[in-house]
Structures are given as C-alpha cells and as structure tokens.
C-alpha positions as CSV (number, residue, x, y, z in Angstrom):
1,X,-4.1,20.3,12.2
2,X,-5.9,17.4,14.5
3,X,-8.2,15.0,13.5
4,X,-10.2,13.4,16.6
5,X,-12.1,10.5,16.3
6,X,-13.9,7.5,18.8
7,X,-13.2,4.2,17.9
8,X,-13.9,1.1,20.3
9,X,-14.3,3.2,23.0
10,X,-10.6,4.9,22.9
11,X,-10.9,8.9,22.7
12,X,-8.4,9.5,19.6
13,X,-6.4,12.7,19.3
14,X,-4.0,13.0,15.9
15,X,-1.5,15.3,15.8
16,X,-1.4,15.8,12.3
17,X,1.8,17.9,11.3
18,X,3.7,15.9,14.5
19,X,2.5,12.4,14.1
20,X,1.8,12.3,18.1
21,X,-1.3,10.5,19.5
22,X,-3.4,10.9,22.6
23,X,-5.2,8.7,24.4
24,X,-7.9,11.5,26.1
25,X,-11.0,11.3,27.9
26,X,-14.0,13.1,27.5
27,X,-13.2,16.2,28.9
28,X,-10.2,16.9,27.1
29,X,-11.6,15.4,23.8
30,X,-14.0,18.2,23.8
31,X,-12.0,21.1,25.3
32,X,-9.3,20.3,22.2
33,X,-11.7,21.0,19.2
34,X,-12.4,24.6,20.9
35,X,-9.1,25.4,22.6
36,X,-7.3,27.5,19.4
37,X,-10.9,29.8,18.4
38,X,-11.9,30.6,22.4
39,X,-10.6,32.0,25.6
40,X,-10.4,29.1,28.8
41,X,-13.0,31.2,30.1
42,X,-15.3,30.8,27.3
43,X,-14.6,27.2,27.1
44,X,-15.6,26.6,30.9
45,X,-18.9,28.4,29.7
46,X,-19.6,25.8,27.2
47,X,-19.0,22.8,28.8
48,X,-20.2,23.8,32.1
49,X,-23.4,22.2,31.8
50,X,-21.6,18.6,31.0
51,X,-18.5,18.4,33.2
52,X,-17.1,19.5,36.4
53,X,-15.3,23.3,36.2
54,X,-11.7,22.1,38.0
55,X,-12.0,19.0,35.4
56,X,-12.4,21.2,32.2
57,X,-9.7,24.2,33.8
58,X,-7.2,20.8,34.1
59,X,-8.2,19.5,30.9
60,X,-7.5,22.8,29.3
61,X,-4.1,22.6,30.7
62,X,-3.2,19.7,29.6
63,X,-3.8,20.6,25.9
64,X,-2.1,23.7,26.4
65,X,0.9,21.9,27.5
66,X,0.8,19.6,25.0
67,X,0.7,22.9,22.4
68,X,3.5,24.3,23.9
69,X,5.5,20.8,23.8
70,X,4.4,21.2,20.1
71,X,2.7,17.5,20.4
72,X,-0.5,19.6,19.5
73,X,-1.6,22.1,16.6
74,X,1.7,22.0,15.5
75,X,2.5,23.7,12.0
76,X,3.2,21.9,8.9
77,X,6.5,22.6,7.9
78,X,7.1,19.9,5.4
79,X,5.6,22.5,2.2
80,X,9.2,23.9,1.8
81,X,10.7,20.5,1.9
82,X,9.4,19.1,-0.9
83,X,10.5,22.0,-3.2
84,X,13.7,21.1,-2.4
85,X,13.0,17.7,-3.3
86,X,11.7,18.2,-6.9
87,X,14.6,19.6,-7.8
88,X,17.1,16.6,-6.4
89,X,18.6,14.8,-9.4
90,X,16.5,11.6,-10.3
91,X,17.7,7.9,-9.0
92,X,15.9,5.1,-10.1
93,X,15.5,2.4,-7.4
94,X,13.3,-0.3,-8.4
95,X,11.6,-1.7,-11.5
96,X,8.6,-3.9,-11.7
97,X,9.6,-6.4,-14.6
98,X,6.5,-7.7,-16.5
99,X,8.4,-11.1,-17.3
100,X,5.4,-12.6,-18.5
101,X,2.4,-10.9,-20.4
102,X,0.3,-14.0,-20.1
103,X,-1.8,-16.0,-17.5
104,X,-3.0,-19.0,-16.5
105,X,-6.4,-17.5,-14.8
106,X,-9.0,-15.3,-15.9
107,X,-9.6,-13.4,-12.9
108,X,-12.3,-11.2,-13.2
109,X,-11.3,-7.7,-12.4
110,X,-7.6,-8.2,-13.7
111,X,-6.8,-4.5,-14.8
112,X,-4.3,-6.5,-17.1
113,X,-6.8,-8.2,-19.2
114,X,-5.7,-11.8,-18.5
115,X,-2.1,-10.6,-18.8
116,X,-1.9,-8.8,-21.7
117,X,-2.2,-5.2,-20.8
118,X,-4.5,-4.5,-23.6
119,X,-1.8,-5.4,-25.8
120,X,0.0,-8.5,-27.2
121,X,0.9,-12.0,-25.1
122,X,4.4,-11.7,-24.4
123,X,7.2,-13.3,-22.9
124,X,10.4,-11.0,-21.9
125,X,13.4,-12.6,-23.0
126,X,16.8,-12.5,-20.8
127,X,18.3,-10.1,-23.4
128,X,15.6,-7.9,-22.5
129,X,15.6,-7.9,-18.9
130,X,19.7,-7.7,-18.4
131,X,19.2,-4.4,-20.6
132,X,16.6,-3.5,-17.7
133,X,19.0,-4.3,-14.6
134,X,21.8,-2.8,-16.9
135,X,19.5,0.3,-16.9
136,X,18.5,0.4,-13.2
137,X,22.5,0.2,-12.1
138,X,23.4,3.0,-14.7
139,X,20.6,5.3,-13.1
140,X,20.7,4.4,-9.0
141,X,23.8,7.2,-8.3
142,X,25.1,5.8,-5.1
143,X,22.2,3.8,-4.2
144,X,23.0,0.7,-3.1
145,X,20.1,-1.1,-2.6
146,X,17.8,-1.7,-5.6
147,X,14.6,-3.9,-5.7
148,X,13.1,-5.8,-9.0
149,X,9.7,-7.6,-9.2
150,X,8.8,-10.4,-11.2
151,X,4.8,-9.1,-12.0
152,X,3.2,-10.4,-14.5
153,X,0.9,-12.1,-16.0
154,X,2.0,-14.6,-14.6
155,X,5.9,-14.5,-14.1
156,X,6.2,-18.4,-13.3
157,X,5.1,-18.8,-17.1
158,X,8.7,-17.4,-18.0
159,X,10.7,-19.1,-14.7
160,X,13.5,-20.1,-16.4
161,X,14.3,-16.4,-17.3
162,X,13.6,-14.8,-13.8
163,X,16.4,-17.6,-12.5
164,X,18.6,-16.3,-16.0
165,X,18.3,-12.5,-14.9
166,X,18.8,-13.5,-11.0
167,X,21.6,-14.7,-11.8
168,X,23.1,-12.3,-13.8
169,X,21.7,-9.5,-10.7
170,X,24.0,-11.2,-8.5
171,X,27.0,-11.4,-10.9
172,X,26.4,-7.5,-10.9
173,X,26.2,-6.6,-7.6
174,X,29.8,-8.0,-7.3
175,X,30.9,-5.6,-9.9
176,X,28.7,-2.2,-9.1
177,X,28.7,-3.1,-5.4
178,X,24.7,-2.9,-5.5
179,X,22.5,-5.2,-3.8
180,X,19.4,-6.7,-5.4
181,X,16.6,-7.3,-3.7
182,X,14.2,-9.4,-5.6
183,X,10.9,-10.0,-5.3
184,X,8.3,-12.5,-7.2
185,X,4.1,-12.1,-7.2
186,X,2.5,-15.1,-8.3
187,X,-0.9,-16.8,-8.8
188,X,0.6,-20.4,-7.3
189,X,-0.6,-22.2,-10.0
190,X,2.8,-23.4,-11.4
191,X,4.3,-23.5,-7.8
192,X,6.4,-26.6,-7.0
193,X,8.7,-27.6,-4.7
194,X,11.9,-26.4,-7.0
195,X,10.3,-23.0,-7.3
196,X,10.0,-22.7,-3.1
197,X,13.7,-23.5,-3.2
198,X,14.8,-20.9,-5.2
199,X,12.5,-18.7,-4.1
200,X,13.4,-19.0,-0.4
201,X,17.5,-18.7,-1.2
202,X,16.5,-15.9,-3.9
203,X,13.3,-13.8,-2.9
204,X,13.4,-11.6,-0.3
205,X,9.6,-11.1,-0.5
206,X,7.3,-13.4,-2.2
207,X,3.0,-12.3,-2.6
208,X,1.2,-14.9,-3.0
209,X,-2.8,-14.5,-4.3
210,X,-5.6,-15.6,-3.2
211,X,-8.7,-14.4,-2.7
212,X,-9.9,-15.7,0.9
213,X,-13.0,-18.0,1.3
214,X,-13.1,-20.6,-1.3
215,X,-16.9,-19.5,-2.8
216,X,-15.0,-15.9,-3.4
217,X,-12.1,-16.5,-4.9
218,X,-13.1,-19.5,-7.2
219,X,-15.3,-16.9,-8.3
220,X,-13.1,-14.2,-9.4
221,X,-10.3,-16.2,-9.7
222,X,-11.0,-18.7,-12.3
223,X,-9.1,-21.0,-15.1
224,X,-10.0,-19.7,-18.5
225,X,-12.3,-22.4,-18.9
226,X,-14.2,-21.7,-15.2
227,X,-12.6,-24.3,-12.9
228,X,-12.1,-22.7,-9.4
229,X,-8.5,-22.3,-8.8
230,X,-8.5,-22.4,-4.8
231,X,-8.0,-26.3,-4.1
232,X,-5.3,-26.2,-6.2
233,X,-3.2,-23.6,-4.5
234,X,-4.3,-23.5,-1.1
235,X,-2.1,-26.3,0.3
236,X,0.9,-24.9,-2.0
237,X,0.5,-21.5,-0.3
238,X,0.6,-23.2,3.0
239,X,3.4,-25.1,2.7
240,X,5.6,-22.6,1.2
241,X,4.3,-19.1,3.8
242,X,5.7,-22.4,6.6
243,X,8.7,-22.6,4.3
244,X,9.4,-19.2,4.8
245,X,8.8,-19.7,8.5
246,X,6.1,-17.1,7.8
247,X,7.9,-14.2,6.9
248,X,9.0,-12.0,4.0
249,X,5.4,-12.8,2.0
250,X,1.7,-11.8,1.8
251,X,-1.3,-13.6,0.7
252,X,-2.6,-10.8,-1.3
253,X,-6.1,-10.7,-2.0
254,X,-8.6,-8.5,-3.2
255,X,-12.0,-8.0,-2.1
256,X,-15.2,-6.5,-4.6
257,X,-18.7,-5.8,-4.2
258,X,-19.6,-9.5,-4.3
259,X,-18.2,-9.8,-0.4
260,X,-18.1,-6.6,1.4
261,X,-17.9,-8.8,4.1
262,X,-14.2,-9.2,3.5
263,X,-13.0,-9.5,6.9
264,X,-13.9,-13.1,7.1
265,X,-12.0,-13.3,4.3
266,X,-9.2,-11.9,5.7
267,X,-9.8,-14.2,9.3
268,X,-10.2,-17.3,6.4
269,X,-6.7,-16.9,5.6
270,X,-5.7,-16.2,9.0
271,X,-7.2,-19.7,10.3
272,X,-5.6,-21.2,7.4
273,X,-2.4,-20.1,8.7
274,X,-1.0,-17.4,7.2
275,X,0.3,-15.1,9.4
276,X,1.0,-12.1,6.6
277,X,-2.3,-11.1,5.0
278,X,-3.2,-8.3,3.0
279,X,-6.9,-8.3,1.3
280,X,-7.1,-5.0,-0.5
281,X,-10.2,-2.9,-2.0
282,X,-10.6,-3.7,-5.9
283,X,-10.8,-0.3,-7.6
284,X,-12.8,-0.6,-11.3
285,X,-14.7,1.6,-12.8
286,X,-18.4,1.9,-11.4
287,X,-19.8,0.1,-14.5
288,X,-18.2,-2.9,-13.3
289,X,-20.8,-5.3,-11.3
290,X,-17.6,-6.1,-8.7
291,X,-16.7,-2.8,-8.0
292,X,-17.1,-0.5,-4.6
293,X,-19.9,1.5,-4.2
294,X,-19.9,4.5,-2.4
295,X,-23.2,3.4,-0.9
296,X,-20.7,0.1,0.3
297,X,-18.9,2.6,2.2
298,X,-21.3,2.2,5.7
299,X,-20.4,-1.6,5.4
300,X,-16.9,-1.9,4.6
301,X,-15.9,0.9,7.1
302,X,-17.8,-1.6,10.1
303,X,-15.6,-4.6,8.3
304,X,-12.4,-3.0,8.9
305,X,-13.8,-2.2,12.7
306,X,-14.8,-5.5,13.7
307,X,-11.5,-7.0,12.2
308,X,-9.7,-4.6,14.0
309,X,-11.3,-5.6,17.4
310,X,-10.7,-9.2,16.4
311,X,-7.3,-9.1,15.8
312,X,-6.3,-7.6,19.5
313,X,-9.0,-10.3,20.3
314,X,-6.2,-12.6,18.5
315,X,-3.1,-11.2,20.3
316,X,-4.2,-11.5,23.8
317,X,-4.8,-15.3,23.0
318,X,-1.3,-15.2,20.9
319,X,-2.8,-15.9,17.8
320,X,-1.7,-12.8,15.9
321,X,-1.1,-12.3,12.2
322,X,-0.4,-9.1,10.1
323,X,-2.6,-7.3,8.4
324,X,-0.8,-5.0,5.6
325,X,-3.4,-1.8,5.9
326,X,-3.0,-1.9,9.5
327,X,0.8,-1.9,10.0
328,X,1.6,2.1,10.8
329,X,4.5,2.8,12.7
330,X,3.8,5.7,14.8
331,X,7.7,6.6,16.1
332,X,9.5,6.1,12.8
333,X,7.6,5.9,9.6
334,X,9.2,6.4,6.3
335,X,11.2,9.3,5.5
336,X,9.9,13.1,5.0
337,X,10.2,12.6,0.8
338,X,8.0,9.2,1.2
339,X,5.4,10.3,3.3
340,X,5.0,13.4,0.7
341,X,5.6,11.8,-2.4
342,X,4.6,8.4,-2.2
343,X,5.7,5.1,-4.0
344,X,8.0,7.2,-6.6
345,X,6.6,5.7,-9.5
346,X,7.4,7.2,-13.2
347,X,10.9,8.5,-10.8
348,X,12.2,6.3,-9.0
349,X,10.0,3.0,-9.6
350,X,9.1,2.3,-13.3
351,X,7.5,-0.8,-15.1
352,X,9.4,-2.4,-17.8
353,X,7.2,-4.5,-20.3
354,X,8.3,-7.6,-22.2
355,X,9.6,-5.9,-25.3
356,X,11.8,-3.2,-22.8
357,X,9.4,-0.6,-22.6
358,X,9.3,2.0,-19.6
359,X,6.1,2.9,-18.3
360,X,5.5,5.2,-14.7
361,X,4.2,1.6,-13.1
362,X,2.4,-1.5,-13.9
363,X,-1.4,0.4,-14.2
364,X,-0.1,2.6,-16.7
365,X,1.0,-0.2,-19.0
366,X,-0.4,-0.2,-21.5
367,X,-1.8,3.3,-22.0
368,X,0.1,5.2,-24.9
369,X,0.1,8.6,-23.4
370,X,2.5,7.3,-20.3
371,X,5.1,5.3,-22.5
372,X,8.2,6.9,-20.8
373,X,11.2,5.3,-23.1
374,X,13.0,1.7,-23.1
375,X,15.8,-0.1,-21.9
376,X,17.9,0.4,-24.4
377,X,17.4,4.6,-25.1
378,X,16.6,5.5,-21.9
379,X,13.9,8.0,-20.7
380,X,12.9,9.8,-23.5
381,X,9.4,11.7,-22.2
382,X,10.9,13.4,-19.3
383,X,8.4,15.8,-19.2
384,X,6.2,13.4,-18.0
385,X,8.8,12.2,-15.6
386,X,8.7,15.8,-14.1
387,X,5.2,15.6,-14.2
388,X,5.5,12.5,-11.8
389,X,8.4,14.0,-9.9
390,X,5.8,17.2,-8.9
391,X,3.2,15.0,-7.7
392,X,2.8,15.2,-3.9
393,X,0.5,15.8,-1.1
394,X,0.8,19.5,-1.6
395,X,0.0,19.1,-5.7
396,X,-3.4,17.6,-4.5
397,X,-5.7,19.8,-3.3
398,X,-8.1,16.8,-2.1
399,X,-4.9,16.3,0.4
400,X,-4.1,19.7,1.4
401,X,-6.5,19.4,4.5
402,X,-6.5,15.6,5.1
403,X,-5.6,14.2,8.1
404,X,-4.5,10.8,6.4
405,X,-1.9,12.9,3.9
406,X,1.4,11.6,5.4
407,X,0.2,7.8,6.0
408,X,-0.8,7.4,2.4
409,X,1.2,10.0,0.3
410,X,-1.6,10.9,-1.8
411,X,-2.8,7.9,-2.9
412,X,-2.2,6.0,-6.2
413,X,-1.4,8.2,-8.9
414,X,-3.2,5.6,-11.4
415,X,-6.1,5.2,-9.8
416,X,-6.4,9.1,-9.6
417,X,-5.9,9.2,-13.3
418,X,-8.2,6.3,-14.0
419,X,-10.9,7.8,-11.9
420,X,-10.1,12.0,-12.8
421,X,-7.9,12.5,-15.9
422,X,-5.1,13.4,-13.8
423,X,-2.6,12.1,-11.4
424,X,-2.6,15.2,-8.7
425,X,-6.0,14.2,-8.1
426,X,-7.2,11.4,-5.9
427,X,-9.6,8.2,-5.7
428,X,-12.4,9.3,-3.5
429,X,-13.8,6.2,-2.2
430,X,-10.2,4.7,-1.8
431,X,-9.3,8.0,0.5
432,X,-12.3,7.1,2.2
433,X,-11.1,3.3,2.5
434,X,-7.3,4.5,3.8
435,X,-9.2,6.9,6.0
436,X,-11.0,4.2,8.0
437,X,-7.9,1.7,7.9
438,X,-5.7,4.6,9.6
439,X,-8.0,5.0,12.1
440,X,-8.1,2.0,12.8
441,X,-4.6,0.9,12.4
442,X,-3.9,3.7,15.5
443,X,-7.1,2.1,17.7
444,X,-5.0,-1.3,17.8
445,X,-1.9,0.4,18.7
446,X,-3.4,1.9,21.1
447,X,-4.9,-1.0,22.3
448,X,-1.7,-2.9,22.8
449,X,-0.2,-0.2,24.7
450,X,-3.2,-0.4,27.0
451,X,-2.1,-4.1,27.4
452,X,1.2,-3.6,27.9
C-alpha cells in the first residue's frame, strides 16, 4: 500500500507496510500510482503528452528499484503477528490513578463533569492507592519499568497522598526490583514552589494545561464561579517548564469550535516559552456548541499546515519547540504490538478510581458496562479485558486500508465507543485530524533533511 500526497511543495511517497519515504518529483509521483495495474509501455503512453519519454522510462526505473529493494508496495505482514500477540499472557504496565475526583475549574468540555465522572466527589486515600501499586507489581511479570499518573480531577487537591504513595513506590522498587515512573497532570492552580520541588526530584513527566491565548482559555477554562483562570497560572507554568530546563512536560491544551484557529494558540504558548506544546482536538458529541464539525474540517486541516510551515520557519532561526502531533519518528517508532494495538488500555493500562475501582482508562470511568474489577479482587470482567486485548488495526475495518494505521493504532478506543457503540470502530473526524497531522508531521521531516 502507498499513500502519496503534496504538501508545501515536497512530492510525498509513503511506503505504507515499510515505513519508507520518498522525496519524488513529478515524474515519478505520477509514474508510481500506475506502475503495479500497467505495463512501462503503457505508462510512457500516458504520460507522453506531459513529460519527456527518457524522463518517465528513468522514473519508471527508479520505482521499480525501489519495489524490488521492497521500499515500495511492499506487503503487510504484520496480520499474523498480532494473532500471536492476543494470545501472550496479560502484563499490566501502567495505571492512571484518579487521586482526586474533584476540581477547582469548571472547564467546559471536561468529559469528567468538573471531576466527578458522573459520579460522587472523591478523594483516594493512601490505603487505596498502595492496594493499586500493590496490584500493578503483582501483575507486571518481569516488567521492570511501570508508569503511574496522578489524573484527576484535580490531583494537587489530594497532594499529600500522591507524595504518601510516591513514597511507598520507591520503598517498593527496592524490594520487587521495579522502577516507577511517575507522572502528575494538573490544572496549576494549587502549584507552588514546594510542589515544583518534588515534582522535579519525583516526576518524570509533568502536563501542564492550558488552553493557549488568554480570551480562549479563560473561556473554557473557568473557576466555578467564572473568573478566568489564565493570569493566575501562566507565570507558574513558566517558571516551573524553566525549572525543568524545558523538558519531560507539555502544556496540554485543547482546542474546540470557538478557535479553529488553534495554531496561534499553539505559537501563543510557544512565544511564551514553552518549548513542549501539545494543543489537541476536543472530541464531544455534535450537540455540543464547542465541538468539531466536519464542515471545520477545510479549516483546521490549513491550521495544522501553516503551523507546520512556521515551525521549520522557527528552526532555521533556532527558535524551535515541540509539537506532540508532529513528533513521528520515521527509523524507529514503537514496537510492532504498539503500532497495531495502540495505548493498551483495559490490558495493559487501566484507570483506577478513588474507591479502587478498575476501569479500561480514564473515559470509561464512570460508565457501568466497563467496570473491570478493583484493587483489592483483581480483574473480575475479563471478558471484557479480551475484548480489549482483540482490538487492533486489523479488528477495525475503517483501518484495514488506511495509510495512517501504524502511526495511530486505531485511534482511541473511547472515543470510538462514544461516537459508534463499539471500540473496533473509529472516530471519523479524529482519523481525519491524525490523517492531516501525519502528513504533515513527515512534510517537516522532510524539510529538515532538505536543510541538512
């Protein structure tokens, strides 16, 4: 499979199944769409009226070079793989702790209903969460690395318990020979000096939220009783991404119908001085007045173009900061079972609410029908953690034939069920969104290697 595209004038070749990428020119971008259904001779034919003959006989062996060096229409050979990978035994790796089911904002399009999860206000007590880390070591195998976030709410609301169960991680690790990695989201309100220190010798990653322009997020991101939030943690946000000398954090921030010019937004932040940004699509059900159109689409896709373009802009005049949908690493990337199955959840990521119970991640708290077990019984419902474990590019028919399958996995298995009643299917205007962002995300590396 290839997918081909133009994007700031670089002709884009995508080997699908292989992961290479050309940089082509005209001739050979149009010689590759016809070279598997026609003969060379009938492909001179075509294209004789547009380009040179010796120019499309050389550009036809180029591409059938690069098919015989299998950096071209290669096969997908990945569909047996994950077979084998349903059946490996189940190791839990990370857990999303909702410390505090309360908040100190009333952001507009929190899928968490101020905090609550359409439940109760909670905070999870210490007994609760060393049963959860208890848990996580009895259920890694030989994993040695494990990762726990403190989500919320608001998980500063219940500090003193995040430092009680960091704390009690580290005694573990000692004794299981694990190593936590711990991360924190938080809203910055309660941030204070204290908090940056522990954070810094404690965190390996901390997200930070905010919005972008001040008009935006004081709008969304409101105190109960309507006060803009943005003045207040701006210059905390600042001071501790410097802390951190700008690494291991994001300013997250999400952007809605109200500014689907989001990129300034995202160059906000950047002139602020963060230097790890990520300003994500809000997904809510069309009855929302914030949420995405597909009529938006036109819009947003020229958004993530011109900040594309602006950020090389940036790194030829060294002013370069990261932008989270636009990190892809081309050589590498994650291994074979990620790029097929995604981010693991109700497997090998599961949220754990105040009161200790297990849900497949945080958007399914909550929601009755995916209450997995507890932290002190285990997983009960493991059909629906089979049901999780068999969800993979290849379950979703919407990815079977879509060049963007082993970038994004398949998408959120949430927002799939939020949008389609099930989790193998898939949120069409987010595809779209991920689409456009891969694209583009291979247009700037592409760019820099032009540089270079």
């Amino acid at each position: 499979m290839v997918h081909q595209y133009k994007n700031n004038g670089y002709n884009i070749v995508l080997d699908v199944n292989s992961g290479a990428v050309h940089i082509v020119d005209d001739v050979m971008y149009d010689v590759i769409p016809m070279f598997e259904e026609n003969t060379k001779e009938e492909i001179i034919q075509s294209l004789e009226s547009k380009y040179n003959k010796a120019d499309v006989e050389e550009a036809w062996e180029e591409v059938k070079e690069l098919a015989d060096d299998e950096q071209l229409f290669t096969k997908d050979e990945y569909e047996g793989y994950i077979e084998q990978f349903k059946t490996r035994p189940t190791v839990v790796k990370a857990l999303c702790l909702h410390i505090a089911h309360d908040c100190n904002l009333a952001c507009r399009y929190c899928f968490a209903e101020e905090g609550e999860y359409h439940g109760r206000r909670e905070l999870m007590s210490f007994e609760v969460g060393k049963a959860a880390l208890d848990f996580l070591i009895a259920n890694s195998g030989n994993r040695r690395n494990l990762e726990v976030d403190f989500f919320g709410g608001e998980p500063l609301m219940n500090f003193d318990v995040v430092k009680q169960l960091v704390a009690y991680g580290r005694e573990q690790e000692k004794i299981h020979n694990k190593n936590f990695r711990f991360t924190l989201t938080t809203n910055g309100v309660l941030l204070n000096d204290d908090i940056m220190e522990f954070a810094n010798k404690e965190m390996g990653n901390v997200v930070l939220s905010i919005d972008g322009r001040k008009e935006v997020h004081d709008y969304m991101r409101p105190f109960r009783k309507g006060a803009g939030s943005y003045d207040l943690i701006v210059p905390k946000f600042q001071k501790f991404a410097d802390s951190r000398n700008q690494e291991r954090y994001y300013v997250r921030g999400t952007f809605t119908h109200n500014n689907l010019d989001f990129s300034e937004d995202v160059l906000h932040l950047a002139d602020l001085g963060f230097k790890q940004i990520s300003v994500e699509p809000v997904v809510a059900q069309p009855t929302e007045s914030y949420a995405l159109k597909e009529e938006d689409l036109p819009q947003l896709f020229e958004e993530y173009d011109k900040l594309a373009v602006e950020m090389i802009k940036r790194h030829k005049e060294g002013k370069d900061f990261n932008f989270f949908h636009f990190m892809i690493d081309l050589e590498g990337g994650p291994c074979v079972a990620k790029r097929l199955s995604g981010c693991g959840s109700g497997t090998e990521y599961l949220a754990v609410t105040p009161w200790g119970d297990f849900y497949p991640c945080h958007q399914f708290v909550g929601n009755e029908k995916f209450l997995m077990g507890n932290v002190y019984d285990g997983i009960k419902n493991t059909e629906l953690q089979s049901e999780f474990k068999c969800c993979n590019v290849y379950a979703k028919e919407k990815c079977r034939n879509c060049f963007a399958r082993f970038y994004c996995s398949g998408g959120c298995a949430a927002n799939s069920y939020n949008f389609h009643g099930s989790i193998t299917d898939a949120y069409d205007i987010g595809c779209e969104l991920e689409k456009k962002r891969i694209e583009c995300a291979i247009m700037i590396k592409a760019a820099l290697a032009d540089e270079a």
